[in-house]
C-alpha positions as CSV (number, residue, x, y, z in Angstrom):
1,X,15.4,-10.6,-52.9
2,X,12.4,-8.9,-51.0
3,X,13.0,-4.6,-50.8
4,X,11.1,-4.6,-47.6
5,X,12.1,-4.8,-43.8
6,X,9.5,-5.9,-41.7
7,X,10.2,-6.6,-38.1
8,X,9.0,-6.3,-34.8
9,X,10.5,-5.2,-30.7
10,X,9.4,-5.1,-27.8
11,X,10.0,-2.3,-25.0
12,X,9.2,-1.8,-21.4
13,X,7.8,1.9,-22.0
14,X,4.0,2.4,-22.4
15,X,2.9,2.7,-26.8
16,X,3.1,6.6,-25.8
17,X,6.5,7.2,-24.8
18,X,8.0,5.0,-27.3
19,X,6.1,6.3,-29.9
20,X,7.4,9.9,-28.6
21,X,11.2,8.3,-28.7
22,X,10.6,6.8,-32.2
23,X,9.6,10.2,-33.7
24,X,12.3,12.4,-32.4
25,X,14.9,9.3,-33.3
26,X,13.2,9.4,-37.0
27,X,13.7,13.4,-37.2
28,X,17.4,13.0,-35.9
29,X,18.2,10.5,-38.2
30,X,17.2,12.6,-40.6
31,X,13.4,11.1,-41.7
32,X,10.6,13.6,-42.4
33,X,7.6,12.9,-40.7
34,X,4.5,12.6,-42.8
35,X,1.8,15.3,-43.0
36,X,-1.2,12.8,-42.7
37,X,0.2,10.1,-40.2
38,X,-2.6,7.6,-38.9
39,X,-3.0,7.7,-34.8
40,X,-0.9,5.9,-33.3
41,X,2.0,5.9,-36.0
42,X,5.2,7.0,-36.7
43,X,5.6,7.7,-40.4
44,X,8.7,9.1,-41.9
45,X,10.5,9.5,-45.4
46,X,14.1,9.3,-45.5
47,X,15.3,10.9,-48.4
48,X,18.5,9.2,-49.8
49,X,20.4,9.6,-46.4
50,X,19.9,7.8,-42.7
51,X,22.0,9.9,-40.6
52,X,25.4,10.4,-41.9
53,X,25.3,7.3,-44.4
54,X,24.3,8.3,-47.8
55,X,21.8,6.0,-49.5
56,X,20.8,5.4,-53.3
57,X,17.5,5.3,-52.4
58,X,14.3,7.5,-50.4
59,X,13.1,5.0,-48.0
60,X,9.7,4.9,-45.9
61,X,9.3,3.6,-42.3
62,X,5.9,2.9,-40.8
63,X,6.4,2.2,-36.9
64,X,3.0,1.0,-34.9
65,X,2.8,1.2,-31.8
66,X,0.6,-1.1,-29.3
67,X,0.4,-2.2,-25.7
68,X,0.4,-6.5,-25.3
69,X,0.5,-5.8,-21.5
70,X,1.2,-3.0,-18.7
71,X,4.3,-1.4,-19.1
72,X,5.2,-3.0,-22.5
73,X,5.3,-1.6,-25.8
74,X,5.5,-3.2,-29.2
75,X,6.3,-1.8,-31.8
76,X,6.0,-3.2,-35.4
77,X,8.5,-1.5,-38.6
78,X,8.0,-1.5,-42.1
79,X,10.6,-0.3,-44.1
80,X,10.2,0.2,-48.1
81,X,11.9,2.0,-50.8
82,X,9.6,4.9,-52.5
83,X,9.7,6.4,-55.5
84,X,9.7,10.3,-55.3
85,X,6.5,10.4,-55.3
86,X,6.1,8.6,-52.5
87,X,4.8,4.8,-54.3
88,X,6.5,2.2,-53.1
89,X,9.2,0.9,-55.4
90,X,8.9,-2.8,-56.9
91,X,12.4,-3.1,-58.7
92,X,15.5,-0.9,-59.5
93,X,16.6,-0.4,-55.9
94,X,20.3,-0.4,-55.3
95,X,21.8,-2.2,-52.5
96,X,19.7,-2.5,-49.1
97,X,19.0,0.8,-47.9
98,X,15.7,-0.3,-46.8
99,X,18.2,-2.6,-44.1
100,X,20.5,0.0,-43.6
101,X,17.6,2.6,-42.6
102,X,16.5,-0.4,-40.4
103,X,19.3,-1.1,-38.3
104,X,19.7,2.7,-37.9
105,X,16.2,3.2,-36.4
106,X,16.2,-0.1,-34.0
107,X,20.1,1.3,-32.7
108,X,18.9,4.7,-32.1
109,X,15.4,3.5,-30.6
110,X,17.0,1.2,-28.0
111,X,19.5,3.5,-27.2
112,X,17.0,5.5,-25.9
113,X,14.5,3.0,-24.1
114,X,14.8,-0.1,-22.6
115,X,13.9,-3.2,-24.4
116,X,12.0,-5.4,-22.3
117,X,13.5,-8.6,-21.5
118,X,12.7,-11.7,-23.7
């Protein structure tokens, strides 16, 4: 059984204002944003909770961001369980809260922007 999420969805919204939407979804839901984020990323630590669903777990979400054609976004998640340290855990996680963290983000994200058709 594999801890990590890794998926992929695209949006009719240029890589900017879906990155905007994805880290103002991330800081509702709860997810601090990391200090040293690479351009062009939304990085956030989720720690033991998404929202109102408590989890057993701190999660991590890396969402990229790029542009396959005008007026489409992409935008690419990975989702991990950390240590509190931030490492990414190998074994000992409890349940799927790197899923649950998952489905939170995509619901929130396409609630507010259009996914482009396809």
């Amino acid at each position: 059984m594999g801890y990590e999420v890794k998926e992929a969805r695209t949006y009719a919204a240029t890589a900017g204002e879906v990155r905007a939407a994805a880290a103002e979804v991330a800081a509702k839901l709860g997810g601090k944003a990391a200090k040293k984020a690479a351009e062009g990323e939304v990085d956030a630590t989720f720690n033991k909770a998404v929202g109102n669903k408590v989890l057993l777990n701190r999660i991590r979400v890396v969402l990229r961001f790029s542009e396959p054609g005008p007026g489409q976004c992409s935008a690419a998640a990975e989702v991990f369980p950390v240590d509190p340290v931030g490492q990414k855990l190998l074994f000992g996680v409890m349940g799927e809260p790197a899923r649950a963290v998952a489905n939170a983000l995509w619901a929130a994200l396409d609630a507010r922007v259009a996914r482009a058709p396809g």
